[in-house]
LUMPADO-887328 format. One record per residue (C-alpha): x, y, z; residue in three letters; residue number from 1. Coordinates in Angstrom, 3 decimals, padded with zeros to 6 digits. Example, Ala and Ser with C-alpha at 12.3 -4.5 7.8 and 13.67 -1.06 7.14 Angstrom:
<atoms>
{atom {012.300; -004.500; 007.800}; ALA; 1}
{atom {013.670; -001.060; 007.140}; SER; 2}
</atoms>
This chain:
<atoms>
{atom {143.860; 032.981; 023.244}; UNK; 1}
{atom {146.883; 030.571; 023.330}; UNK; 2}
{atom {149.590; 031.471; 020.487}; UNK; 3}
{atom {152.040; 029.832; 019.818}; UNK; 4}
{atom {154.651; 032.054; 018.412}; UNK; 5}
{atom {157.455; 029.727; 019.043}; UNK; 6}
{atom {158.765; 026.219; 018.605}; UNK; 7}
{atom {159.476; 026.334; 022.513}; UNK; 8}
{atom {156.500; 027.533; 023.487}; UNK; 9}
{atom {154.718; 024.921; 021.626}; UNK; 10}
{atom {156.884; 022.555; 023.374}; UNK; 11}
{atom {156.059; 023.826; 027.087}; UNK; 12}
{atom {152.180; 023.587; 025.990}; UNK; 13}
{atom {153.163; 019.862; 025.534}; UNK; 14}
{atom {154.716; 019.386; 028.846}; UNK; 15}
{atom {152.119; 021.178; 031.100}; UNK; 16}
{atom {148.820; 019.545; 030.634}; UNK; 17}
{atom {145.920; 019.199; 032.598}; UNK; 18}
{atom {144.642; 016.084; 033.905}; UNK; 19}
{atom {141.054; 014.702; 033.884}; UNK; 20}
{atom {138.386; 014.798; 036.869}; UNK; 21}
{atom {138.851; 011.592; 039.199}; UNK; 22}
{atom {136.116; 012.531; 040.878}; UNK; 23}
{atom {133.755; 011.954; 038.158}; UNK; 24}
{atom {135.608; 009.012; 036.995}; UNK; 25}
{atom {135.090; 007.146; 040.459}; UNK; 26}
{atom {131.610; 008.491; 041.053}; UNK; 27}
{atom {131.152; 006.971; 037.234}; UNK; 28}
{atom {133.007; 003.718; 038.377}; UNK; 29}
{atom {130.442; 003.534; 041.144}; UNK; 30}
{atom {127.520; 003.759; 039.284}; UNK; 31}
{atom {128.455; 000.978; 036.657}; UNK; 32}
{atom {128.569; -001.196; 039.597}; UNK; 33}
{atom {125.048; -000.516; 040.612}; UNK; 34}
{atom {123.357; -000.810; 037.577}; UNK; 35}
{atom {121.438; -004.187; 036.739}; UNK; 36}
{atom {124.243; -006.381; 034.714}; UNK; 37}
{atom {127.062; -008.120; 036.239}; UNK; 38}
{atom {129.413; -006.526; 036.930}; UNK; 39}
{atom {132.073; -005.659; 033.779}; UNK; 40}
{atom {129.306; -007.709; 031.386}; UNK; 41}
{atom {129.445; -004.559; 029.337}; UNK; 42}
{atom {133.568; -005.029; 028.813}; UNK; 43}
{atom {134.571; -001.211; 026.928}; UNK; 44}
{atom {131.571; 000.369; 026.878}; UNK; 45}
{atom {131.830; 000.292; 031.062}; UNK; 46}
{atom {135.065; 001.745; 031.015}; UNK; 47}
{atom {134.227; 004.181; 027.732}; UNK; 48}
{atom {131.340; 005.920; 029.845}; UNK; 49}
{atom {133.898; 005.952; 032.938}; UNK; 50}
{atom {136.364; 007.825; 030.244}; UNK; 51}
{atom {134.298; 010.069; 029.280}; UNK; 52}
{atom {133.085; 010.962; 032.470}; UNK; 53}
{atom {136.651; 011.685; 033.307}; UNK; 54}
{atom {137.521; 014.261; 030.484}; UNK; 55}
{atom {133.807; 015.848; 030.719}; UNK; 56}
{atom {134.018; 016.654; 034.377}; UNK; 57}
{atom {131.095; 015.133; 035.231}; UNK; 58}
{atom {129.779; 011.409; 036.576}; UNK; 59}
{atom {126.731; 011.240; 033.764}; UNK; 60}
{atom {128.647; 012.246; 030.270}; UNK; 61}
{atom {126.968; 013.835; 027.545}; UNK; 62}
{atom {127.274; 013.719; 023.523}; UNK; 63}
{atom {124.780; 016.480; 022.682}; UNK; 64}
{atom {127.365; 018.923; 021.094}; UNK; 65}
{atom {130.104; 016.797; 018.771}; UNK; 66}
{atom {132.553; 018.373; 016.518}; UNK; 67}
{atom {134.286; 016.108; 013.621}; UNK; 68}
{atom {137.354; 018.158; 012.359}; UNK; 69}
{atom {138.746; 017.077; 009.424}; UNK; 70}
{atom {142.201; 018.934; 007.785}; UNK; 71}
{atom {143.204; 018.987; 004.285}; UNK; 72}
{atom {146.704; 019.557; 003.334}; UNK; 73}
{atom {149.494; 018.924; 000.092}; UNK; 74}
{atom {152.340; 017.153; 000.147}; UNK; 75}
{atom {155.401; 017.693; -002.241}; UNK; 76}
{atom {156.627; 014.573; -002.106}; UNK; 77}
{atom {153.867; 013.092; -004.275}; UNK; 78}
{atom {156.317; 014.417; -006.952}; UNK; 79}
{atom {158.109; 011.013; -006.289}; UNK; 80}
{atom {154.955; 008.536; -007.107}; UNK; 81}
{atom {154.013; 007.401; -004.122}; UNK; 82}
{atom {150.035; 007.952; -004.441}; UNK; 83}
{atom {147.514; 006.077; -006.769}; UNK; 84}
{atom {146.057; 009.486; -007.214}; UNK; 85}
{atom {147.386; 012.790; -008.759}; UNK; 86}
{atom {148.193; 015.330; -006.051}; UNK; 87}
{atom {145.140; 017.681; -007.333}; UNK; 88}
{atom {142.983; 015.544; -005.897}; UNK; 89}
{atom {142.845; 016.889; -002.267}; UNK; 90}
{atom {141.162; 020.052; -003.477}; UNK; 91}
{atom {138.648; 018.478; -005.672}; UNK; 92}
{atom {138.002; 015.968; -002.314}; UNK; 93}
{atom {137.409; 019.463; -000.300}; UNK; 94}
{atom {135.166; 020.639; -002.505}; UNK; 95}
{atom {133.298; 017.176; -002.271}; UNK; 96}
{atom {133.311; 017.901; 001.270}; UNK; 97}
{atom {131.710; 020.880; 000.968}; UNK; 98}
{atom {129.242; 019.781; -001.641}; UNK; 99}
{atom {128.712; 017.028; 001.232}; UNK; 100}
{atom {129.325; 014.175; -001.165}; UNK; 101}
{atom {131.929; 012.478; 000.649}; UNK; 102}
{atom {131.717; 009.498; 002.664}; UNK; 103}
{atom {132.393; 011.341; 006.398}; UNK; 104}
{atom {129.551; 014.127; 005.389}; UNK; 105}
{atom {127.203; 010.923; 005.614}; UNK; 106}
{atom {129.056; 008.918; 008.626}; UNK; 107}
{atom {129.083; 012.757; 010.651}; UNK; 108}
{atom {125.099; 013.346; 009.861}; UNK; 109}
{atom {124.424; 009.945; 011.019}; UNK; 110}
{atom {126.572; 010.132; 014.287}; UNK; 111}
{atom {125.012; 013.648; 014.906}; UNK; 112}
{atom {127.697; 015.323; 014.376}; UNK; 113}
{atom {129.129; 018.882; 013.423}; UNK; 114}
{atom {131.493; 018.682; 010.724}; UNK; 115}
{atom {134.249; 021.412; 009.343}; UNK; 116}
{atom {137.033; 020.891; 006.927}; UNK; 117}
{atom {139.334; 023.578; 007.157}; UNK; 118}
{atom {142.015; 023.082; 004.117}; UNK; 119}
{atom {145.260; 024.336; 004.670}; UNK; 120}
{atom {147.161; 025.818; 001.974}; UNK; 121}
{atom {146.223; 023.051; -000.638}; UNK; 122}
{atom {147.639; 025.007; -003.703}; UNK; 123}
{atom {150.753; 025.266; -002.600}; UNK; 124}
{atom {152.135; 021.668; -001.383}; UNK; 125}
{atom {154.649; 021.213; 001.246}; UNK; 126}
{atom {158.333; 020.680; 000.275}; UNK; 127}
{atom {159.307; 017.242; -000.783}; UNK; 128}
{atom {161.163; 016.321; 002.721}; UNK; 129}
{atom {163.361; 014.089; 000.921}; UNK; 130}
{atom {164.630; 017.189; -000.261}; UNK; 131}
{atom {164.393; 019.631; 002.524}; UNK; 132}
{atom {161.910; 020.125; 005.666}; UNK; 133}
{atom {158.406; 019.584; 004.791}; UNK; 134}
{atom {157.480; 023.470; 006.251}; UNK; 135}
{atom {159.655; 026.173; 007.682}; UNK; 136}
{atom {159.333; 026.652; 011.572}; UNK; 137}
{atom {156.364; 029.416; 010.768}; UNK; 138}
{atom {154.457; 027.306; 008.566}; UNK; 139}
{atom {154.415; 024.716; 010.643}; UNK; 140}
{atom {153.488; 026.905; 014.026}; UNK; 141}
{atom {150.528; 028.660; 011.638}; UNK; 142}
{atom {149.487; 024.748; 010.740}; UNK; 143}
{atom {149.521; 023.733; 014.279}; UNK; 144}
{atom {147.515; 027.461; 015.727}; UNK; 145}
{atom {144.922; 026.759; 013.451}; UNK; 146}
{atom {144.645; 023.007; 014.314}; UNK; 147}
{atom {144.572; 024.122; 017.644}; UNK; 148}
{atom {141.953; 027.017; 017.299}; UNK; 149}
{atom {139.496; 024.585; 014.969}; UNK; 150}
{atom {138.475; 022.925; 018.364}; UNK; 151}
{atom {135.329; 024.759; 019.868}; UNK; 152}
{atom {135.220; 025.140; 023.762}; UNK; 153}
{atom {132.115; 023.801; 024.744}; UNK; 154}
{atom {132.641; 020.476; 022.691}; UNK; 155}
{atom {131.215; 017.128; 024.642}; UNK; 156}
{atom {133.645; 014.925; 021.944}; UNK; 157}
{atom {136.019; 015.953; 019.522}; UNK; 158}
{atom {136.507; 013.507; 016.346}; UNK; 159}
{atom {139.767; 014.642; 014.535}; UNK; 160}
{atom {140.422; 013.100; 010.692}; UNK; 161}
{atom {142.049; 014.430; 007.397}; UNK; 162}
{atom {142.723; 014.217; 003.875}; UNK; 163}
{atom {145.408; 014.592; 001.652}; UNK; 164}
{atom {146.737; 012.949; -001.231}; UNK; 165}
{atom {150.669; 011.606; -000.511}; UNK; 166}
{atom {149.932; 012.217; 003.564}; UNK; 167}
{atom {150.209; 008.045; 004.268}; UNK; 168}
{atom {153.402; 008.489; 002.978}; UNK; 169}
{atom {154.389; 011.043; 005.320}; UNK; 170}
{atom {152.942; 009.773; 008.258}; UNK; 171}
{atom {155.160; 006.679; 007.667}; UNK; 172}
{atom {158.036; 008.831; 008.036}; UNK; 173}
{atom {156.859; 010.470; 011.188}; UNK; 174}
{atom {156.291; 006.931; 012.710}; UNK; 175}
{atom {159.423; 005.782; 011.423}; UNK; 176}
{atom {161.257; 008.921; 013.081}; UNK; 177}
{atom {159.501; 008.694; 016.422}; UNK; 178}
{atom {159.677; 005.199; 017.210}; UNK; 179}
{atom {162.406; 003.441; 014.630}; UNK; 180}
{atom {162.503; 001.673; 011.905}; UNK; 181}
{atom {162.597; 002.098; 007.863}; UNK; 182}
{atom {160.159; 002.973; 005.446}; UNK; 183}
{atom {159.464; -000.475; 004.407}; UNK; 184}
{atom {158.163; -001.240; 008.400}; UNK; 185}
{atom {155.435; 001.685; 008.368}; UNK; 186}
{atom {154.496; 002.013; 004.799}; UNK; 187}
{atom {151.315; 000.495; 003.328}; UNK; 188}
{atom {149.050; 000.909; -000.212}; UNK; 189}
{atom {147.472; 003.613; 001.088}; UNK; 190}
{atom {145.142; 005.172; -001.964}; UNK; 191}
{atom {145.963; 001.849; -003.783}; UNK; 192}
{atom {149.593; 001.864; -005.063}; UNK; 193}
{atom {150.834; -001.121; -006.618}; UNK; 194}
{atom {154.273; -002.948; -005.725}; UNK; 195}
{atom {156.578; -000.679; -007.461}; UNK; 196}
{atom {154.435; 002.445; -005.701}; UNK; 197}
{atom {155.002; 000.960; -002.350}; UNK; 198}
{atom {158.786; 000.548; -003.288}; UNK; 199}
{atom {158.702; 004.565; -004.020}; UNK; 200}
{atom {157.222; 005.343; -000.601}; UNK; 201}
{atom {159.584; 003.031; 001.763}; UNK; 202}
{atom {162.372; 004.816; -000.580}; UNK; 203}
{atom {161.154; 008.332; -000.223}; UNK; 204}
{atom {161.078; 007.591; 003.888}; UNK; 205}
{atom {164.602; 006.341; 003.894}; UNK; 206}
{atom {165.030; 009.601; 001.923}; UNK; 207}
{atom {163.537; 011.861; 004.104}; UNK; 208}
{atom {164.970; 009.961; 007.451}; UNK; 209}
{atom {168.395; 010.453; 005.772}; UNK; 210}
{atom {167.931; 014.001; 004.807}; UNK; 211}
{atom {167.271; 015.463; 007.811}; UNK; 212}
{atom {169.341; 012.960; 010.358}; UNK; 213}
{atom {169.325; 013.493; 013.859}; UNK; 214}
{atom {167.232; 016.659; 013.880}; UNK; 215}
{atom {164.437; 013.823; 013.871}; UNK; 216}
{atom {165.384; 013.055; 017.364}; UNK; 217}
{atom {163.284; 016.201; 018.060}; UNK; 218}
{atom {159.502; 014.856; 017.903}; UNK; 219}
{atom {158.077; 018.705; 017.082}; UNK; 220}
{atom {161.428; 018.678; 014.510}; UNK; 221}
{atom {160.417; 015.421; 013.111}; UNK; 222}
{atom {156.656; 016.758; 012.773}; UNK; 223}
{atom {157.767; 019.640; 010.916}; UNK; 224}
{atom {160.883; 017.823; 008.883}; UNK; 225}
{atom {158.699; 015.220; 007.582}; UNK; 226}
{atom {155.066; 015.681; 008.279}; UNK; 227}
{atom {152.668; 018.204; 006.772}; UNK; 228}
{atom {150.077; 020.487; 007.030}; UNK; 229}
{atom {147.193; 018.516; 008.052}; UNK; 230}
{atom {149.359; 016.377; 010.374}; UNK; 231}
{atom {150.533; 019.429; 012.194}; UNK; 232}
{atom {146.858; 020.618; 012.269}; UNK; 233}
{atom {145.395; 017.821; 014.084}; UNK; 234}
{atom {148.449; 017.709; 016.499}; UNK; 235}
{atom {147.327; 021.197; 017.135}; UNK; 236}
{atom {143.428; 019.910; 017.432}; UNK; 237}
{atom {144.502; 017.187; 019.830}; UNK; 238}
{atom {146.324; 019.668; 022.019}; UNK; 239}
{atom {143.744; 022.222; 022.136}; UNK; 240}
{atom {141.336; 019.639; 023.187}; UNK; 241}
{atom {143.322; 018.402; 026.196}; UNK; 242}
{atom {143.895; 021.509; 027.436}; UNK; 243}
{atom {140.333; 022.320; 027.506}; UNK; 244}
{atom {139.585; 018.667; 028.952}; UNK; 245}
{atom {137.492; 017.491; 025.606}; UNK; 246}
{atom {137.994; 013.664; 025.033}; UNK; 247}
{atom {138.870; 013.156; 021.334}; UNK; 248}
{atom {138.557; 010.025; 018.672}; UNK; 249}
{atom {141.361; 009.255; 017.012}; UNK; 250}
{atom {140.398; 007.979; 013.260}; UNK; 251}
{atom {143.548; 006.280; 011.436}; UNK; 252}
{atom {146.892; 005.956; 010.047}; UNK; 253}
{atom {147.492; 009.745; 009.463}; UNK; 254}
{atom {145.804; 010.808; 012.723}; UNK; 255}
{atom {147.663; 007.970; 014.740}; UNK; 256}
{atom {151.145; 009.736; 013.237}; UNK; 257}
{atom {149.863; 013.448; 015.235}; UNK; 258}
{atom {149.122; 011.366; 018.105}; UNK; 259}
{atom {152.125; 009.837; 018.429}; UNK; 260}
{atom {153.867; 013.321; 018.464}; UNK; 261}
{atom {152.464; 014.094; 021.439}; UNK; 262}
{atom {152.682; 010.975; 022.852}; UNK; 263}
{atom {156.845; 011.119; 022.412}; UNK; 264}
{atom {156.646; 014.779; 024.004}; UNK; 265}
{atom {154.335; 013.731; 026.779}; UNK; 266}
{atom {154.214; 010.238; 027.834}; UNK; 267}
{atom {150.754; 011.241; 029.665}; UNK; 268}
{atom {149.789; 013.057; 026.019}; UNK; 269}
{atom {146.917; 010.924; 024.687}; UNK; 270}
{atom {144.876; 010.091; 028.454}; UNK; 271}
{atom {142.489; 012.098; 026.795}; UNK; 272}
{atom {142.263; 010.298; 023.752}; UNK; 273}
{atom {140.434; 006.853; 022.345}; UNK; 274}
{atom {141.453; 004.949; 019.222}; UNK; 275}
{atom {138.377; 004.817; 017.283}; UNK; 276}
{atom {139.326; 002.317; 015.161}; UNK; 277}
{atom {142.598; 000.116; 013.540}; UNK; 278}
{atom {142.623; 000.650; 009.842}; UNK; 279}
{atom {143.746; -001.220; 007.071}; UNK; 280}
{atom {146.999; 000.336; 006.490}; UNK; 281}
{atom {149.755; -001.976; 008.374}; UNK; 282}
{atom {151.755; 000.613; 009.737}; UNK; 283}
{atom {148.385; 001.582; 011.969}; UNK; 284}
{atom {148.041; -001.147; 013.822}; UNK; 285}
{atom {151.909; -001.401; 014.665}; UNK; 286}
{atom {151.877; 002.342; 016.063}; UNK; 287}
{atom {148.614; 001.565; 018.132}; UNK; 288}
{atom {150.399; -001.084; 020.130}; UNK; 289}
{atom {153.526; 001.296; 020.574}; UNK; 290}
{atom {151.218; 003.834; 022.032}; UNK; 291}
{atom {149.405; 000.922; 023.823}; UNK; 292}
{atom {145.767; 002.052; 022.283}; UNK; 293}
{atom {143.786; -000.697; 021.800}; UNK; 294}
{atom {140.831; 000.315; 018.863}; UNK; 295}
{atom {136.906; 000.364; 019.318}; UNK; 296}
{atom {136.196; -001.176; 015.926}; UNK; 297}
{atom {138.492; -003.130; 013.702}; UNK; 298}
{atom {136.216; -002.821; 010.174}; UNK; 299}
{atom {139.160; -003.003; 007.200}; UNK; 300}
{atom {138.908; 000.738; 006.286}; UNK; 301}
{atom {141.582; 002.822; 005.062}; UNK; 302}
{atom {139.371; 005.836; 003.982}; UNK; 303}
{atom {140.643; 008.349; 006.232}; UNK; 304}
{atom {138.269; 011.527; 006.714}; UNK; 305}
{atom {137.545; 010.533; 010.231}; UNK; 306}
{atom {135.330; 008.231; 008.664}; UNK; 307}
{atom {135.916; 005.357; 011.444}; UNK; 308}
{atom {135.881; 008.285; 013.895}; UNK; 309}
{atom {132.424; 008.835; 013.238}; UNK; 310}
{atom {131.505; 005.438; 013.352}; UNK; 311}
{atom {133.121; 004.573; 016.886}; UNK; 312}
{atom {130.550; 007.798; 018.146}; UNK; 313}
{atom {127.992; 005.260; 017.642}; UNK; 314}
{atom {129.698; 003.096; 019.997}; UNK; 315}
{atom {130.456; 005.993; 022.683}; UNK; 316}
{atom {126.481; 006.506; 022.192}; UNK; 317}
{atom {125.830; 003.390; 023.092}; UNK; 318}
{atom {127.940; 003.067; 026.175}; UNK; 319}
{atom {126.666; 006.645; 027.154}; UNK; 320}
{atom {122.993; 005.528; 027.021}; UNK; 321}
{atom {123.381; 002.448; 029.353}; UNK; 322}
{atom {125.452; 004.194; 031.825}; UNK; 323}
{atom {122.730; 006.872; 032.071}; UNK; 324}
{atom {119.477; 004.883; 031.334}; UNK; 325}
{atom {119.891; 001.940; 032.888}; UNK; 326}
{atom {118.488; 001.152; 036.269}; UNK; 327}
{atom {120.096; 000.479; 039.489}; UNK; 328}
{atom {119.398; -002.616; 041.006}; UNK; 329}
{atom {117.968; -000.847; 044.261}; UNK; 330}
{atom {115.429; 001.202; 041.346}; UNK; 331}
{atom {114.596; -001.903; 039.483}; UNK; 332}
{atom {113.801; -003.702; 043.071}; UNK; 333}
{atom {116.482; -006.313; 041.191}; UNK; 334}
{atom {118.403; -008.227; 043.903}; UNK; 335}
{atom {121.940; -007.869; 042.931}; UNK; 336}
{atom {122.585; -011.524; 044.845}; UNK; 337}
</atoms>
């Protein structure tokens, strides 16, 4: 079992990754061009079966076994007002998870999906990083080990989402630290804040950006300066999953901030991954271009929860069903001109 103990040893797992199986990936290229449509009629669902073909290792994908992996953490810095919502929220939304009542427990079950929600330390928030770093070097390695163990090894798709009350403020910051800017060009209303909220969060990035300087320069420092649980988590889950070959949705805002971790570490980081969707939140769409993702679905949500995760499955479904199901021309006695 991979541990990492270490800051650097993280960061080595980050350099060394595995690629996916061109093989399968041509063989799949090949088939979409012998099945009866013209060819590239089918525009991203073509090259989603190719995709997945690629990170499955083999030339007809599957999406029998599908995990959705959802993280729950608490930030300190919703001492400063940036959330619509009180900061005790995130465990009453857990156990809403776990009661099933929440809108991903309904968006998973439809998709045919696993779900877990693994909560990380929820009663006791991270530091407000305006202050001082969000988690000491150990909690943030124990945040990103259990991310990374959450992802099971036999997974055809891995969905990764989150929830946590404060966390669009955060991942603001880690955007802002990765790829420039101020607080005011990442943050957005997030659970609903109202003018002078939104004022509070693009002042508690500045904060945080000034606090902790040039360590930030450092994505895996910036992560852990400015980040928090759940972020680190699903950094973790995305790792885990490349290393094992497992393609993975990407759901939104939060999620997008993880991804774009590894993407600064690894410029090859996220060939495993698909954006499942552009949310609502404004800084989402600007760090989807800067990662050059373009989104599945485009539907106005700003849920979180993997909720638009789940809901681009039903896409991969569909693109995995005509790549298997439909006939060739040469089966379907279909001249193909």
């Amino acid at each position: 079992m991979t541990q990492f103990k270490t800051i650097e040893r993280l960061r080595d797992a980050c350099l060394s990754l595995p690629a996916g199986d061109e093989d399968a990936a041509q063989q799949a290229a090949a088939r979409q061009n012998t099945l009866t449509k013209p060819p590239g009629s089918l525009g991203r669902l073509e090259q989603a079966a190719i995709f997945l073909a690629r990170w499955q290792g083999r030339h007809l994908p599957r999406l029998e076994t599908l995990h959705v992996l959802v993280f729950a953490g608490s930030h300190g810095v919703t001492a400063r007002g940036v959330s619509a919502f009180p900061a005790e929220v995130t465990a009453q939304m857990v156990a809403n998870f776990s009661a099933g009542g929440a809108a991903v427990n309904q968006l998973a079950r439809q998709a045919g999906a696993t779900l877990t929600v693994t909560p990380l330390d929820i009663e006791r928030p991270t530091a407000d990083f305006t202050q001082a770093p969000a988690m000491t070097e150990a909690e943030f390695l124990a945040a990103v080990q259990t991310g990374y163990d959450a992802v099971p090894e036999q997974a055809n798709l891995v969905a990764l989402g989150e929830m946590g009350i404060g966390n669009t403020t955060a991942a603001a910051a880690v955007a802002a630290a990765l790829l420039g800017g101020r607080g005011a060009d990442w943050v957005g209303r997030g659970t609903g804040v109202d003018d002078a909220g939104l004022t509070r969060k693009a002042e508690a990035v500045d904060a945080g950006l000034a606090c902790h300087g040039t360590m930030l320069s450092d994505p895996l420092a910036a992560l852990r300066c400015v980040g928090g649980r759940e972020i680190a988590a699903m950094f973790g889950a995305l790792l885990a999953a490349r290393r094992k070959r497992i393609p993975v949705l990407l759901d939104g805002f939060v999620c997008g901030a993880a991804a774009a971790t590894l993407a600064s570490l690894n410029g090859a980081g996220l060939a495993h991954a698909l954006a499942a969707h552009v949310s609502a939140e404004p800084g989402h769409r600007k760090l989807l271009a800067a990662l050059g993702m373009v989104p599945l679905l485009d539907l106005d949500m700003r849920l979180g929860e993997a909720s638009g995760a789940c809901l681009a499955i039903n896409v991969l479904r569909g693109a995995v069903a005509c790549h298997n199901g439909m006939a060739t021309f040469a089966e379907a006695g279909v001249s193909d001109g």
